[in-house]
C-alpha positions as CSV (number, residue, x, y, z in Angstrom):
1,X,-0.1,-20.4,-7.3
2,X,-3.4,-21.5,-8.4
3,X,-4.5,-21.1,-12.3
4,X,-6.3,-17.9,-12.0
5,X,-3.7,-16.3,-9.4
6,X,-1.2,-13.5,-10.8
7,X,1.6,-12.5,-9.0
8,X,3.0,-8.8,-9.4
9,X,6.1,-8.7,-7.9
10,X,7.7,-5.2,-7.4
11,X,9.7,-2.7,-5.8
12,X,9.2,-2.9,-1.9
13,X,11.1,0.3,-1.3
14,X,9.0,2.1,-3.7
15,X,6.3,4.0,-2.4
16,X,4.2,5.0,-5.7
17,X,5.1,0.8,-6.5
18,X,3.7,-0.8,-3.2
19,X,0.7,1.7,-3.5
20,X,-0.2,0.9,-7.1
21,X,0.4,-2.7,-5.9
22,X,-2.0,-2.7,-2.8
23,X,-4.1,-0.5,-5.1
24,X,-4.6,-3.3,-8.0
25,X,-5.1,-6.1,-5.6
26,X,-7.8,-3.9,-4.0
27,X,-9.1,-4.0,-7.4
28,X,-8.8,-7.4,-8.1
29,X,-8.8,-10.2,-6.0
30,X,-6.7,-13.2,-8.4
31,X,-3.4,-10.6,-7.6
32,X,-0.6,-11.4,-5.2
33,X,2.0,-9.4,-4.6
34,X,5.3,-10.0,-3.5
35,X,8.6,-7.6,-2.9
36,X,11.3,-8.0,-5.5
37,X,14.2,-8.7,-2.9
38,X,12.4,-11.4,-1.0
39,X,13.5,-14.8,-1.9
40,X,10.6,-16.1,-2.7
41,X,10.2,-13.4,-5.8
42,X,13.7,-14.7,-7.1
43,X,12.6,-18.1,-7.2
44,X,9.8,-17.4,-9.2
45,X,11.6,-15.2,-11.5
46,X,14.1,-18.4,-12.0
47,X,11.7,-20.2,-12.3
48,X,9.9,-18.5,-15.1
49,X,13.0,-18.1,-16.7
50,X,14.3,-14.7,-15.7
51,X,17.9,-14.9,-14.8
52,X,18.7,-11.6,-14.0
53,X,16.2,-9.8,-12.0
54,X,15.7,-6.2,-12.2
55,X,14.8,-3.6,-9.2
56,X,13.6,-1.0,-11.5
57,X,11.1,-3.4,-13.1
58,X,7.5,-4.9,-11.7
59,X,7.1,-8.6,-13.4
60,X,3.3,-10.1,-13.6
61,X,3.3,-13.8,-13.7
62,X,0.2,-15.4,-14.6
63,X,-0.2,-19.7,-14.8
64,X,1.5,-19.1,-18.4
65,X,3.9,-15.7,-18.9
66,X,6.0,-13.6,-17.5
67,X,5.6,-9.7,-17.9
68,X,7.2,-7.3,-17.3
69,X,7.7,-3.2,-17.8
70,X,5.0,-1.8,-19.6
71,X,3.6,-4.7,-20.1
72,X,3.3,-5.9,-16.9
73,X,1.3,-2.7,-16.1
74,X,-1.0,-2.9,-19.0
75,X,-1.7,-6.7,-18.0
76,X,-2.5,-5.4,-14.5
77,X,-5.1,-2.3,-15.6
78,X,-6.5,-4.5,-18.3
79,X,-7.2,-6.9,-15.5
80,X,-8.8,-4.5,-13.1
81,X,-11.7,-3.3,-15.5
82,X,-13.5,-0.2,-16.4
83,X,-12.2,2.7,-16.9
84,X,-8.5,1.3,-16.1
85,X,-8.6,-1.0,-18.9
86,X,-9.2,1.8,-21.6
87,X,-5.1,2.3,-20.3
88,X,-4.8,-1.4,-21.2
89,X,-5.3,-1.1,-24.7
90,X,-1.8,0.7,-24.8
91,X,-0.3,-2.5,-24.6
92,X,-1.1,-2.1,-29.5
93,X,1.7,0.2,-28.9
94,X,5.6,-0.6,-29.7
95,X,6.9,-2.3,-26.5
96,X,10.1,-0.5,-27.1
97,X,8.2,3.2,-27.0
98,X,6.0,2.1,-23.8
99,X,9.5,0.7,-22.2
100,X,10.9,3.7,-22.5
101,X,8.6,5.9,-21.1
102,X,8.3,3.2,-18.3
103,X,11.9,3.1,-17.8
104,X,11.9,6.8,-17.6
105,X,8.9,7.4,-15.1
106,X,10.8,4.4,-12.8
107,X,14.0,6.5,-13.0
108,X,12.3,9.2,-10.9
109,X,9.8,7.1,-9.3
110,X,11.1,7.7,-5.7
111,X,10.7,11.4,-6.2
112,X,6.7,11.0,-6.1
């Protein structure tokens, strides 16, 4: 992983998740991603800290954090640019309140 690389690693089953995925690094170049289950993600979750590794959750690592959830997402429009990272700025919002909405809109994600 090179200093301005960020890897978003998400659900690989998920078809609205590897579309947003290929979608963002369309959008910008610095993105990897990489599917949740492979063992290559794990290590890097480990690695970052993350013991137990979720499949409803897309993680962003950059050279410094981990994010994940809302956060992860907000990281990922902020970084594509105009208009996406008008979304961004969501991220002033309680974690807890944009978590939940996240968690919520992943609980029916294979519905879209």
């Amino acid at each position: 992983m090179t200093k301005d690389q960020k890897i978003i690693i998400y659900d690989g089953e998920c078809r609205f998740c590897r579309a947003f995925t290929t979608w963002s690094s369309k959008k910008n170049n610095t993105f990897a991603a990489i599917p949740v289950k492979s063992k290559e993600a794990r290590k890097l979750l480990r690695e970052a800290g993350i013991q137990f590794v979720s499949l409803q959750t897309i993680y962003l690592i950059d050279s410094i954090n981990v994010y994940k959830k809302s956060a992860a997402v907000f990281r990922i429009l902020d970084s594509i640019g105009f208009p996406w990272r008008a979304i961004g700025l969501f991220i002033i919002l309680p974690l807890k309140w944009t978590d939940y909405l996240y968690d919520t809109f992943a609980r029916y994600r294979y519905r879209l």
